[in-house]
C-alpha positions as CSV (number, residue, x, y, z in Angstrom):
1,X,-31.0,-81.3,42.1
2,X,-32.7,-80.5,38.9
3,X,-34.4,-83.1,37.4
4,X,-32.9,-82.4,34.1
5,X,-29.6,-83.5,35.2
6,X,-30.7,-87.0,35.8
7,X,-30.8,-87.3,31.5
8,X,-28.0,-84.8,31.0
9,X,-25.2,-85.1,33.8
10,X,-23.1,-81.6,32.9
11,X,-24.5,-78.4,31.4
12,X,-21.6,-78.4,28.7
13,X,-22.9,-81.2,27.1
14,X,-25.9,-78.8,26.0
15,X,-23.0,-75.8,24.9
16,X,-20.7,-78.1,23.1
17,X,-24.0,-80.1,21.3
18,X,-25.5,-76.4,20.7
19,X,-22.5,-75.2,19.2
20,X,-21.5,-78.0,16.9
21,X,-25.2,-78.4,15.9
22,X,-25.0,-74.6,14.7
23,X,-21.5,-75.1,13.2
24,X,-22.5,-78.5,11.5
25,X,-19.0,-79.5,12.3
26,X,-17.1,-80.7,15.5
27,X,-13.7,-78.9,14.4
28,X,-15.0,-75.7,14.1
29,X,-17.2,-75.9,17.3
30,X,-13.7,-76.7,19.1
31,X,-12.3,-73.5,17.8
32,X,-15.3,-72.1,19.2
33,X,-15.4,-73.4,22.8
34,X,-11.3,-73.3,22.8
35,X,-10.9,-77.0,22.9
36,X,-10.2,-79.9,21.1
37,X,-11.7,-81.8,18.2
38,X,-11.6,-84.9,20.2
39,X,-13.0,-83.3,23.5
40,X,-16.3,-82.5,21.4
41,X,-16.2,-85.7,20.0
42,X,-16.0,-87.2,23.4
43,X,-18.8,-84.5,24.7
44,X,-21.3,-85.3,22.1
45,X,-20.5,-89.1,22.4
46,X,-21.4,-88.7,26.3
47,X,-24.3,-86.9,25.5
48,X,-26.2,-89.4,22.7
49,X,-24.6,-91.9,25.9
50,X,-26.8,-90.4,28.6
51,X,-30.1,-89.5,26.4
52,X,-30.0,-92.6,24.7
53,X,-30.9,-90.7,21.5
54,X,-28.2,-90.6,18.0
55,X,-28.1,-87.0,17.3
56,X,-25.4,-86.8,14.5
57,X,-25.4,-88.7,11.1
58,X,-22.0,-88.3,8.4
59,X,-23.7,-87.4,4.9
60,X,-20.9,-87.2,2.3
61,X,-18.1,-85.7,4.9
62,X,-20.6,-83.5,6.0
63,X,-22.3,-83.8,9.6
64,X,-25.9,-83.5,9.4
65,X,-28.3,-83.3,12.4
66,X,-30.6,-86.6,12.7
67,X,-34.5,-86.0,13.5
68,X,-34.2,-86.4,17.1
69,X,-30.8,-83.8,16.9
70,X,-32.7,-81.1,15.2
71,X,-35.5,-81.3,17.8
72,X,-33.0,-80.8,20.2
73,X,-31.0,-78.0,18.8
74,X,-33.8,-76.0,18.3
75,X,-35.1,-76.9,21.9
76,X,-31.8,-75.7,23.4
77,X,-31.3,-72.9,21.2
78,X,-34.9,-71.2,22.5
79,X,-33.9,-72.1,26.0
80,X,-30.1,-70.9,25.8
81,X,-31.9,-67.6,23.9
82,X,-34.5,-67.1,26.9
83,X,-31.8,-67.4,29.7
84,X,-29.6,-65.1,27.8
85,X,-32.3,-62.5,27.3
86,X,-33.5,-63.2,31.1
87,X,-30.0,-62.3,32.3
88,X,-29.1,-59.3,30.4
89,X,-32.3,-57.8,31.2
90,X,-31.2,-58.2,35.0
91,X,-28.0,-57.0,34.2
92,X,-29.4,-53.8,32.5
93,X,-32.0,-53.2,35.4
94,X,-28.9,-53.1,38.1
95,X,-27.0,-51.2,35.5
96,X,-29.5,-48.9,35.9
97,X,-28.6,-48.6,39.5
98,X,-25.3,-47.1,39.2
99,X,-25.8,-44.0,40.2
100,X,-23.8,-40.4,39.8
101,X,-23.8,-38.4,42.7
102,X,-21.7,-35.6,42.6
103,X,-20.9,-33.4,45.9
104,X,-18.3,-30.8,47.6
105,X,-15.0,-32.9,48.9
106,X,-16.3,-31.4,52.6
107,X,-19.6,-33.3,52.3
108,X,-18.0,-36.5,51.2
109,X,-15.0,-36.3,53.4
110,X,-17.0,-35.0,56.6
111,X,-20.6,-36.2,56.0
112,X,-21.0,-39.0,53.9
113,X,-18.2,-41.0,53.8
114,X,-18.8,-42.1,58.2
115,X,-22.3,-43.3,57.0
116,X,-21.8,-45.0,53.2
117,X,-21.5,-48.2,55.2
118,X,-25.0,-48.3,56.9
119,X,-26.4,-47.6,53.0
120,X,-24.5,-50.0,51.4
121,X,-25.4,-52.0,54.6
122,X,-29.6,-51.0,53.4
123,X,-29.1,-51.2,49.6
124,X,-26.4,-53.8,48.4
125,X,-27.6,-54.0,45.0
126,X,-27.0,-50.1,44.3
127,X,-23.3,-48.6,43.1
128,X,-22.5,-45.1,43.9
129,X,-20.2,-43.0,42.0
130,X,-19.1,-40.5,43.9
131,X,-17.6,-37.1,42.3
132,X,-15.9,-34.2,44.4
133,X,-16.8,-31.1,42.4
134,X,-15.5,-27.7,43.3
135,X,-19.0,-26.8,41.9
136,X,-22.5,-26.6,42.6
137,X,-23.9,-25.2,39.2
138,X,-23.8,-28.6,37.2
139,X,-26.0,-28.8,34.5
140,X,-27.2,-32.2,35.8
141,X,-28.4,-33.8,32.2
142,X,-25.2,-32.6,30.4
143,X,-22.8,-34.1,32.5
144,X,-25.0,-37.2,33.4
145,X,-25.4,-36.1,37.2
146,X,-28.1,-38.3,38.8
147,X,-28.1,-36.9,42.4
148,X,-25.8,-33.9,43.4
149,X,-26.9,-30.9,46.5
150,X,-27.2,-27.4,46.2
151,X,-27.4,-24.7,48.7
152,X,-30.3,-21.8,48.5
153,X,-34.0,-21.9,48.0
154,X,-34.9,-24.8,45.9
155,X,-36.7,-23.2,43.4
156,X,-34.0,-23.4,40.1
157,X,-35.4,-24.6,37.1
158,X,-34.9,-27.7,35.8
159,X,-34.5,-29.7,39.0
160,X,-36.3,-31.4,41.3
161,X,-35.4,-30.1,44.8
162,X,-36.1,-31.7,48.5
163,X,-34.7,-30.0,51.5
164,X,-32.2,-31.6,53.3
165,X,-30.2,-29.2,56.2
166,X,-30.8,-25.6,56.8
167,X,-27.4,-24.0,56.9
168,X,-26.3,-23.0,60.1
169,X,-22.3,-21.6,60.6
170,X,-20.4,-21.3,63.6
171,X,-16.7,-21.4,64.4
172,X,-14.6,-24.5,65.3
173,X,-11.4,-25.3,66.8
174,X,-10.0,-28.2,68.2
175,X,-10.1,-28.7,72.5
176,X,-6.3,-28.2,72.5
177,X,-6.2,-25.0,70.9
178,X,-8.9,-23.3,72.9
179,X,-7.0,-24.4,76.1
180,X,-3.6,-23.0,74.9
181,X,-4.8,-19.4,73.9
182,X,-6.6,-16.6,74.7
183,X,-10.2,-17.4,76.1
184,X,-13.1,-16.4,73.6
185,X,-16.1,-15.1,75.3
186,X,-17.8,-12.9,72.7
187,X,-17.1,-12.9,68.8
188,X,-15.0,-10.0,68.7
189,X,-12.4,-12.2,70.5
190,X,-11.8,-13.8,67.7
191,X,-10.0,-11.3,66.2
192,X,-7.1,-12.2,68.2
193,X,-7.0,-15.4,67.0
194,X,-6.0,-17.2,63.9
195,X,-8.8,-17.2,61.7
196,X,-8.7,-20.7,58.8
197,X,-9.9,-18.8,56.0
198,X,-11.3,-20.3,52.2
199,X,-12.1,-19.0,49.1
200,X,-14.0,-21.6,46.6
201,X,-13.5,-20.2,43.2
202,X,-16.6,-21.8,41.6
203,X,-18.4,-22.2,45.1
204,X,-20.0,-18.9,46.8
205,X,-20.2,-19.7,50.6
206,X,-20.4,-17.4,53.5
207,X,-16.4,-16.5,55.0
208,X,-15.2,-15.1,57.9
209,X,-15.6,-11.3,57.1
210,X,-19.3,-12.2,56.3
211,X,-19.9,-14.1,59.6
212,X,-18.2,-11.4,61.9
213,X,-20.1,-8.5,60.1
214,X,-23.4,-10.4,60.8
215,X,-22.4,-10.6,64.1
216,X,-21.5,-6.7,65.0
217,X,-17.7,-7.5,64.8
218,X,-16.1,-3.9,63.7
219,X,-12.9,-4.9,61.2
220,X,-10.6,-2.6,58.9
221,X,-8.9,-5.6,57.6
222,X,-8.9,-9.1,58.1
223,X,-6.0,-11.3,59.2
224,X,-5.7,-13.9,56.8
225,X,-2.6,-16.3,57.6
226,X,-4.4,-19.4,56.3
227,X,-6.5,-19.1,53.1
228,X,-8.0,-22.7,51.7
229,X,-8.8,-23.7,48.5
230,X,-11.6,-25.5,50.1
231,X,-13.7,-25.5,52.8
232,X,-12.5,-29.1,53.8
233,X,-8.6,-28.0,54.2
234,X,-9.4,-25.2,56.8
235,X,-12.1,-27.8,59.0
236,X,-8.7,-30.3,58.9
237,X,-6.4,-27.8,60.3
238,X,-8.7,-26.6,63.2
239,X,-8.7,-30.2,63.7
240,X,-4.9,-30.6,64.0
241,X,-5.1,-27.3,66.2
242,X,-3.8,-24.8,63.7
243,X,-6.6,-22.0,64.0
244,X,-10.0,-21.6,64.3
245,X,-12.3,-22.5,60.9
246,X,-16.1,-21.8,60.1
247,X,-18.2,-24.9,60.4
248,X,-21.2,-25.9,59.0
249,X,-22.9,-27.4,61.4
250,X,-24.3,-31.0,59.7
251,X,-20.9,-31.1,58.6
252,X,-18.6,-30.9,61.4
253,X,-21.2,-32.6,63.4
254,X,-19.0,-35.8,63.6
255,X,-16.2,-34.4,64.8
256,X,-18.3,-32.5,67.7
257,X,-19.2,-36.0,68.8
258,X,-15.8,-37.6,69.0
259,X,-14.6,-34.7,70.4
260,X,-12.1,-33.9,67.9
261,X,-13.6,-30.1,67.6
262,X,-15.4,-28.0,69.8
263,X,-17.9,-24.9,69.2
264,X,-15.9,-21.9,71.2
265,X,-18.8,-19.5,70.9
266,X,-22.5,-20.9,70.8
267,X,-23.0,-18.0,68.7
268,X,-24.2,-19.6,65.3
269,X,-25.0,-17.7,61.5
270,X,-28.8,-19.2,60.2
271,X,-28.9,-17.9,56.6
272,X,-32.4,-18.9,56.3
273,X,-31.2,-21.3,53.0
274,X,-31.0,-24.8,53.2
275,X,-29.0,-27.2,51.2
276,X,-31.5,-29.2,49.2
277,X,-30.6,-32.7,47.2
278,X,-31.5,-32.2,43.6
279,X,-32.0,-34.1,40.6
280,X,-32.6,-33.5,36.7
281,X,-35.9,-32.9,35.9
282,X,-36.1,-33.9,31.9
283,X,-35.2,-37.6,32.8
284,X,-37.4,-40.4,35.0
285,X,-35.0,-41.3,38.4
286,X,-33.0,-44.1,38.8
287,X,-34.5,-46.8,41.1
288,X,-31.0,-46.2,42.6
289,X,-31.0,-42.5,42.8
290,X,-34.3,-42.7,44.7
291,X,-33.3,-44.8,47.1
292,X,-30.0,-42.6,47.7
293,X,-31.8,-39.6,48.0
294,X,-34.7,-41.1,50.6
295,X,-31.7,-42.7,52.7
296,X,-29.8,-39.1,52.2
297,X,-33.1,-37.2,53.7
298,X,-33.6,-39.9,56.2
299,X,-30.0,-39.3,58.1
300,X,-29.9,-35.7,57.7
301,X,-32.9,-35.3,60.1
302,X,-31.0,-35.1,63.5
303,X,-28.4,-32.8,61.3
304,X,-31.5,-30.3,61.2
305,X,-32.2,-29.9,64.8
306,X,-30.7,-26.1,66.6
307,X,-27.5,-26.6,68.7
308,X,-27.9,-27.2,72.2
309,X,-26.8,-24.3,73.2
310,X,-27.9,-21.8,70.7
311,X,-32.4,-23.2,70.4
């Protein structure tokens, strides 16, 4: 216990006293604090009780502030001003720490959200706000983007860029569809098969024709009985067994390990592009967005290592 409390037993004999010293008037430090007239009565009464010390004097109906209750007014008024100024600046630092992130709905739906917990776990102190964009253009200082990814070479002006995956795509498809149809052996086989198809108005990302052509697969026309808005939708129905979708590997890795999709060819597209983890240039980093983007970096290192299968 405080020492302090042994001359002045509650903390709200210091706010009442302070605010009826600053008021000159017990009434209208009640309306203040929400109380009643008596109640601050009573307070100060309790107060000039416990400190032994008469800090009020009546001067012609007028409540005037004795010697000893000036010194103390102005004593509590610096300290009351110090704490509050102590406290906000804390409050503005961790303000400072809430941090924008913006991302595609498939790398917070399949990627981040499983592993949130272990940074939230790391960094308590830091708030995330997370926006799914359908776009990887932002202008980050415009729309007040702190932390956001982008796929290519990491050279765009304006940003700073750090690698985080190298794109790799190969097709998925859940265990229970691969046993009920027709075996796939090469990629032309999957021609016979349904193909999840996307098309990402503001995104440009590699689809199916542009996977088969890169892998010899001869096509007039390409089947498409299932075309996503997003590349999240067509990775959900391969998982439900509906078809077979393109996967990026770091982001269907999950589901590899629970066993929810499997890799029907070991055949794999390396566009020599990574996605990198950018932020504005023109402004100094968040303490926050830091911190995000070293834990980011730090898990997506056994997201960057080749398939088994395919070295």
């Amino acid at each position: 216990m405080h020492r302090l409390r042994s001359l002045v037993p509650s903390a709200n004999y210091l706010f009442c006293f302070e605010a009826a010293a600053r008021r000159r008037s017990f009434t209208a430090a009640a309306q203040e604090l929400n109380v009643s007239q008596p109640a601050v009565s009573k307070t100060i009464r309790l107060l000039e009780e416990a400190t032994g010390l008469k800090l009020f004097r009546r001067e012609r109906s007028r409540l005037e502030l004795t010697a000893d209750g000036d010194r103390l007014y102005k004593e509590t008024q610096a300290a009351f001003d110090h704490l509050h100024m102590v406290i906000s600046s804390m409050q503005k630092k961790h303000s400072n720490d809430v941090v924008r992130v913006s991302f595609s709905s498939s790398f917070v739906q399949l990627w981040l959200l499983p592993r949130l917990k272990d940074f939230k776990a790391k960094h308590p102190d830091v708030s995330l706000r997370i926006e799914e964009s359908s776009r990887d253009d932002h202008d980050l200082v415009e729309e007040d983007i702190d932390l956001s990814a982008r796929l290519g070479k990491g050279n765009w002006p304006g940003v700073h860029a750090w690698h985080f995956v190298n794109e790799e795509v190969l097709p998925v498809c859940s265990p229970d569809y691969l046993k009920d149809h027709a075996p796939i052996r090469e990629p032309i086989d999957l021609l016979q098969h349904t193909l999840l198809n996307f098309e990402e108005r503001h995104r440009s990302r590699l689809g199916w024709r542009e996977w088969l052509e890169r892998h010899s697969v001869p096509m007039a026309r390409l089947k498409q009985d299932f075309v996503f808005t997003d590349a999240l939708g067509s990775v959900e129905a391969a998982v439900l067994g509906q078809g077979i979708a393109l996967g990026w590997k770091h982001l269907v890795d999950a589901h590899i390990k629970a066993g929810r999709l499997v890799f029907p060819l070991t055949d794999s597209y390396r566009s020599g592009q990574a996605i990198h983890i950018i932020m504005p240039a023109q402004r100094p980093p968040k303490r926050g967005a830091e911190l995000f983007r070293d834990w980011l970096i730090e898990q997506s290192a056994d997201a960057d290592t080749p398939s088994p299968d395919n070295p």
